[in-house]
N, C-alpha and C positions, 0 to 999 in steps of 0.2 A: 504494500500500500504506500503510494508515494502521491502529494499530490500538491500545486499550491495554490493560495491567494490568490489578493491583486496583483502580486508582482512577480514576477517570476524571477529567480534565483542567478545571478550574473555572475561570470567570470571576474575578477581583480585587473588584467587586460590581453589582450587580444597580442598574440605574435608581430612582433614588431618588422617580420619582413620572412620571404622566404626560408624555409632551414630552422630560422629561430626560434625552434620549439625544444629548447634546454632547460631541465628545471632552476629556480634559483638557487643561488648558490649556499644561502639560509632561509630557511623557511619559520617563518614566525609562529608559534604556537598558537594553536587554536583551542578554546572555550567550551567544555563538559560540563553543565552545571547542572548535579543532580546528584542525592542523596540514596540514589539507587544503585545496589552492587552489580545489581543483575540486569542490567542497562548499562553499565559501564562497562560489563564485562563482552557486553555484545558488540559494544561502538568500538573499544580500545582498539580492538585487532583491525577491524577494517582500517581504521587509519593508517598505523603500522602496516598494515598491508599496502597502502597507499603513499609510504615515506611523509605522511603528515602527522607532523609535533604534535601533542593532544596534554593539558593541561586540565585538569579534572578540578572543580573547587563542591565544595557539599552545600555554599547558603551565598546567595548574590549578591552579600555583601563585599564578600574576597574577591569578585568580579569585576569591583566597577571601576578599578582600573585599567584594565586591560576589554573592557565592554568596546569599545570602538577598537582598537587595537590589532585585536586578533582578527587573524584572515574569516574564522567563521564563528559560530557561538550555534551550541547545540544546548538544548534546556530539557531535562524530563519534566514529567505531568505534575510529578509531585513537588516542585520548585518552582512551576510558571507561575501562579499565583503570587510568591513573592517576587519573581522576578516584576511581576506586573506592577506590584506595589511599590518597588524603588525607581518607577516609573524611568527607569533608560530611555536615552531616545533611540530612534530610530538608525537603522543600519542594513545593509545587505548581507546574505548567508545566515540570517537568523531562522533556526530549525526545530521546533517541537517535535523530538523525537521521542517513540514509544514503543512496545514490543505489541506483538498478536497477542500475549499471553496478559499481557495486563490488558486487552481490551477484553480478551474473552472472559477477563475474573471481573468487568465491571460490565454486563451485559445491560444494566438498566438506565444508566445514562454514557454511554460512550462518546455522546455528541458535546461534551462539554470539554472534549478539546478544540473544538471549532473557536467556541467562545476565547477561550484562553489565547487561542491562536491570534485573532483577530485582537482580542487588546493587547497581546504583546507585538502587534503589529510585524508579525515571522512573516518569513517569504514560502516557508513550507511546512509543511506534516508529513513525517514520515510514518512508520508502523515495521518492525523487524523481527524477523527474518527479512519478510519478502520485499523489503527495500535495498536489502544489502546491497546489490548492482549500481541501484542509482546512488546512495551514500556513497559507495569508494568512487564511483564517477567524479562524484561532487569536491569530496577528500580531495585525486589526483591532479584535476583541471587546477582547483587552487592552490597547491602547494607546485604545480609546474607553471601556475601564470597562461596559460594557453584556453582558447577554445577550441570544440573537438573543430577539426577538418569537416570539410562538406564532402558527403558521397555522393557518387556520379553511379546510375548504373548505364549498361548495357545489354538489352537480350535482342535474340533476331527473329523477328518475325515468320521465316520461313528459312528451312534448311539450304542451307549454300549459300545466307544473307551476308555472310562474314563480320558478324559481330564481337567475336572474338577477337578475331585481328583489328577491330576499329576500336575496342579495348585497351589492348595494349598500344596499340602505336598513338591512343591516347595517354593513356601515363607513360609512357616513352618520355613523350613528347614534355610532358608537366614536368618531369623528373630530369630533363637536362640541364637548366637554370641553375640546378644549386638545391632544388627541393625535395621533398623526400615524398616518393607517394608508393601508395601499398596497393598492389593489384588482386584483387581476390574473385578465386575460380571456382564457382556453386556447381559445376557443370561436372559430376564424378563420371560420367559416362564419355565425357569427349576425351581429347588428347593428350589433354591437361596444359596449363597456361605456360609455364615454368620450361616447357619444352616450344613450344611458339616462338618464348621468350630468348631459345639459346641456353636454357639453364638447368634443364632434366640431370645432367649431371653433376650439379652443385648438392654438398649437401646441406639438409636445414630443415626444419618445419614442414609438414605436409598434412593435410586430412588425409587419413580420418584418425592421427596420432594429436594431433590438435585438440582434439575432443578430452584428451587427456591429461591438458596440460594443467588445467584449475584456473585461478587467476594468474591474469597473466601482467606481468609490468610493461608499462609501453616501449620501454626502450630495450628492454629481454626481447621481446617480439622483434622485433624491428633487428634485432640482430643473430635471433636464430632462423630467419627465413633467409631462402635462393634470392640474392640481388647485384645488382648492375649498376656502379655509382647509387642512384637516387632511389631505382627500382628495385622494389621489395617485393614479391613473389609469394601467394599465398594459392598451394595449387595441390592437386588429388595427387594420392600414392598409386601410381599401376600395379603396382603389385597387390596392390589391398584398395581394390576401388569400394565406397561404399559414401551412402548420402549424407552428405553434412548436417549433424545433429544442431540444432535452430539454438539451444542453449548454447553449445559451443562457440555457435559465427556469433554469437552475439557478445562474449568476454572475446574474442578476437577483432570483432569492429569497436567496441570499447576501446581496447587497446592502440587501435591502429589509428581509429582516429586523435588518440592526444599523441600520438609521438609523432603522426606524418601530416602531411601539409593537403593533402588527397589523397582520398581512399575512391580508386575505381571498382566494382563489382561487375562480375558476366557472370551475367545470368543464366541458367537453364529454360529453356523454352515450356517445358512443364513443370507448372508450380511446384515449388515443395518447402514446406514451412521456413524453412530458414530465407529461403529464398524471398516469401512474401514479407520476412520482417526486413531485407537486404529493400527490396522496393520501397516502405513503410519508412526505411530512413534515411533514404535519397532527396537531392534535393531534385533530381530531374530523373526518369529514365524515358531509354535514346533507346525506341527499337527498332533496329535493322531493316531496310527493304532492298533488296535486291533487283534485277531487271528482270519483266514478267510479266504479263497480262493479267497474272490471278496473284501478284504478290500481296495486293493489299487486301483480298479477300483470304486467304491464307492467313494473312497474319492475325486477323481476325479475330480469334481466341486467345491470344498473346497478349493484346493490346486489353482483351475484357477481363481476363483473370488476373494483369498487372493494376489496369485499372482501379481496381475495387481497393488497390492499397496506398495507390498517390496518383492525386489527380494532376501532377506536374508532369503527363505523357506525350509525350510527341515522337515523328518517324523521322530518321534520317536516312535518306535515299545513297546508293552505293550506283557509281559508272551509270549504268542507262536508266535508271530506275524513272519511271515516272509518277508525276504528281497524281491524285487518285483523282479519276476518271469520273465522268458523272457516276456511274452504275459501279462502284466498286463490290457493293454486294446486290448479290439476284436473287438472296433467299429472301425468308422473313426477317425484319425489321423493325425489332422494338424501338417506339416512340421516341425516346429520347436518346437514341442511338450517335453519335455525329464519330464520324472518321478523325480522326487526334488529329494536331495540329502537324507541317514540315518545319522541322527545326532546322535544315540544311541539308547539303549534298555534296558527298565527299566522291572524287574522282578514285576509279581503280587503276591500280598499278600493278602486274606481273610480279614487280622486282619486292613488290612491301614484305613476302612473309621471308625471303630471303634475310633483307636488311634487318628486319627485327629481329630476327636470329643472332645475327653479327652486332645486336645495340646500336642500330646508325637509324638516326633519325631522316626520315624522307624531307625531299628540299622541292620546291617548285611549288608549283601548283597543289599538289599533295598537301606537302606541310603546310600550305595556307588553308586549305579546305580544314586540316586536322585544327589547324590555331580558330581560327572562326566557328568550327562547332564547339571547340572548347568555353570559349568565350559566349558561344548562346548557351552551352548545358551548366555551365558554372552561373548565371545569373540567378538574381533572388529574384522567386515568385513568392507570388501567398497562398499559401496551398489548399486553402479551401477547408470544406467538412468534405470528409472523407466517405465515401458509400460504407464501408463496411470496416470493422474490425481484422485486422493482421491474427495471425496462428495462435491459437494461445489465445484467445478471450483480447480483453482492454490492452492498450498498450499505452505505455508513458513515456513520454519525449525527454531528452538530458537533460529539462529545465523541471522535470518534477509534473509535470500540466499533461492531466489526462487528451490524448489526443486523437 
């Protein structure tokens, strides 16, 4: 249970340029204020798991020096009321944190941490266990100074669309600058990305040994995966193919996003849970169309089961691909149907899967197609209300806000 307010829970500051995602060099203690062992005993480690300093006081009066101070300030149920009463002012990363267990031992007013909430005027409410995710989220980003990176996905509309290769030679492309981006491959049935990439032989990180790794540190991530200067390689074991468990991508895109600068995903063309929460935290996805008279009726099914998890959908056309046709579908069509927006069109080149092999970034005409669809899938939209729920029930965004 994670949820917040009016306000939603903010980073200390944002990466000051490419690359610059290094934690600080001291991390300033953050604020436990609570008389509860058995809540202390739950937050402590996440932090520590998190490399953030955690300074524990029992009465808000040994607080209020350090009340503005500290990067965050975390308060049990049983100390908000005084916190409320030495009336603090107002601050960012203020957290009313609580366990399942003390809600379930007070079933007849649980609602009276709202109240509490609201006069200590917090940015959230947690409830743990089933917060832990978002807490060491929240821990990490503060004590590194970073916001997470924006995901880009990629899936292809119809087989032979070559979304994978517009994949990579899009974080190719990000990751020559100086920047660090993580390429992640949902697709345990195709080739695997890492060999696309020139890198099947490097060793490092691979599903479905991922799945076993627990929490993971951003920057342990980032250096046990297959990579190439900037490019980081998140991709299937062939010898042990099997489907990315949706708990696992999600402590691996966690992670990826506070150490790297972009996270690109390629998608599988048939949904599967991990894959719709990978959509669900995209800021765009790009689905492939290839040349074809029935490509955009093909892809069809792609564009409706992606859809339901972000409304940020649009096609990007490959070499002859064309724009959809009056009649792109001749079946039945539901009422408020409309074909996704063209986000751009990227010329083909023979020579691309070669060079991305060898880590050489395409030049001409190519590389400008690849910089300008970056530049449209990397913009901020407003993503709207969403038709449907992601795998797994409700889901909640890095900022704590049911989404």
């Amino acid at each position: 249970m994670a949820a917040t307010l009016d306000r939603t829970t903010s980073t200390r500051g944002a990466a000051s340029g490419r690359g610059d995602r290094a934690p600080a060099a001291t991390a300033a203690e953050s604020l436990l204020i609570t008389g509860d062992d058995a809540l202390a005993e739950v937050i402590a480690p996440l932090a520590a798991a998190a490399g953030h300093p955690l300074h524990r006081v029992t009465h808000p009066l040994d607080a209020a020096a350090l009340w503005q101070r500290a990067p965050m300030v975390l308060v049990g149920p049983d100390l908000a009321p005084d916190c409320v009463a030495c009336d603090f002012p107002s601050r960012d990363h203020l957290v009313l944190c609580t366990t399942m267990a003390w809600l379930g031992a007070d079933p007849a007013d649980t609602s009276m941490l709202w109240p509490l909430a609201i006069q200590m005027r917090a940015t959230g409410v947690v409830a743990l266990p089933d917060a832990r995710d978002w807490l060491i989220d929240l821990f990490t980003r503060t004590v590194r100074d970073v916001a997470p990176a924006p995901v880009i996905a990629h899936v292809a509309g119809h087989g032979g669309a070559g979304a994978s290769t517009l994949a990579l030679a899009s974080a190719a492309d990000a990751a020559r600058d100086g920047g660090r981006t993580v390429l992640i491959d949902l697709d345990h049935t195709g080739g695997g990305i890492d060999a696309a990439a020139g890198l099947a032989a490097q060793p490092g990180w691979r599903w479905p040994s991922l799945a076993n790794a627990g929490l993971l540190e951003p920057e342990g991530l980032l250096a046990g995966l297959p990579r190439r200067g900037g490019l980081h390689v998140v991709g299937p074991d062939p010898r042990n193919p099997a489907e990315v468990d949706a708990e696992a991508f999600e402590q691996v895109l966690r992670a990826a996003r506070l150490a790297a600068d972009l996270v690109v995903i390629d998608l599988p063309r048939t949904r599967t849970p991990a894959a719709a929460r990978a959509a669900a935290a995209a800021r765009a996805v790009a689905v492939t169309l290839g040349p074809g008279p029935r490509s955009w009726e093909a892809a069809r099914s792609v564009t409706a089961a992606y859809g339901l998890h972000n409304p940020n959908l649009g096609v990007v056309l490959r070499g002859e691909a064309d724009a959809p046709p009056a009649s792109a579908w001749d079946g039945p069509r539901e009422a408020d149907w409309t074909d996704p927006p063209v986000w751009g069109a990227v010329p083909t080149d023979r020579r691309l899967p070669a060079l991305l092999r060898q880590g050489r970034i395409p030049r001409g005409r190519l590389g400008r197609g690849l910089r300008e669809l970056a530049a449209e899938l990397g913009r901020v939209r407003p993503r709207g209300q969403l038709i449907g729920a992601g795998a797994g029930g409700d889901r909640f965004d890095r900022a704590g806000g049911a989404r």
